[in-house]
N, C-alpha and C positions, 0 to 999 in steps of 0.2 A: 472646501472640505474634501479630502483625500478616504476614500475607502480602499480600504484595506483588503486586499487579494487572498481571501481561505478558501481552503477546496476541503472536502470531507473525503472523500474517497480516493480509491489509490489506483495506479495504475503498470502494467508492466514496465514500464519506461522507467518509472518512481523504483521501481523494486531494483532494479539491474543498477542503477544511481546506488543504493543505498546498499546493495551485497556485492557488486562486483561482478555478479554473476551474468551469462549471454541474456539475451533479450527472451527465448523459445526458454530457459529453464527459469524465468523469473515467469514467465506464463506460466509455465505449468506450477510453480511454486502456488501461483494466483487459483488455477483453478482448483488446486489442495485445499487451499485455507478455503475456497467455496464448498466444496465437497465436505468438509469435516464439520465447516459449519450449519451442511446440511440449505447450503441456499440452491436459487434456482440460476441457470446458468446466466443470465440477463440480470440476475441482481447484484449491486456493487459490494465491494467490501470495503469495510470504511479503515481510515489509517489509526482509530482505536482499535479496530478488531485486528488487523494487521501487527500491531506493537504487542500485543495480550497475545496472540499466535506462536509468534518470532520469539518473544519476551525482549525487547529492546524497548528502551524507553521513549517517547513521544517526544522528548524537550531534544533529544539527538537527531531523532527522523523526522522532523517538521525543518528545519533549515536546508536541511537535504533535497526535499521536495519543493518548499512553497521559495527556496531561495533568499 
């Protein structure tokens, strides 16, 4: 029996894959979407709250990330 590799949360590496953008403004893209969501800086942001942010839809940026 095969399990299946999901991650919930996102990461700089994830963001810079998915905009194109350097690795230092996909951070700080990251720590926006913390700051507006009002988290603490240790807390993840999940790639729901990530897609609702951006407004890009999850069925596009999950093959992008999880491969």
């Amino acid at each position: 029996m095969k399990i299946e590799k999901k991650r919930i949360c996102i990461y700089p590496k994830d963001i810079q894959r998915i905009t194109g953008k350097s690795y230092r403004q996909s951070a700080r893209l990251l720590q926006k979407i913390r700051t507006d969501l009002k988290k603490l800086e240790n807390e993840f942001v999940s790639i729901e709250e990530f897609c609702s942010y951006t407004s890009l839809k999850i069925e596009q940026v999950e093959p992008l990330i999880i491969g």
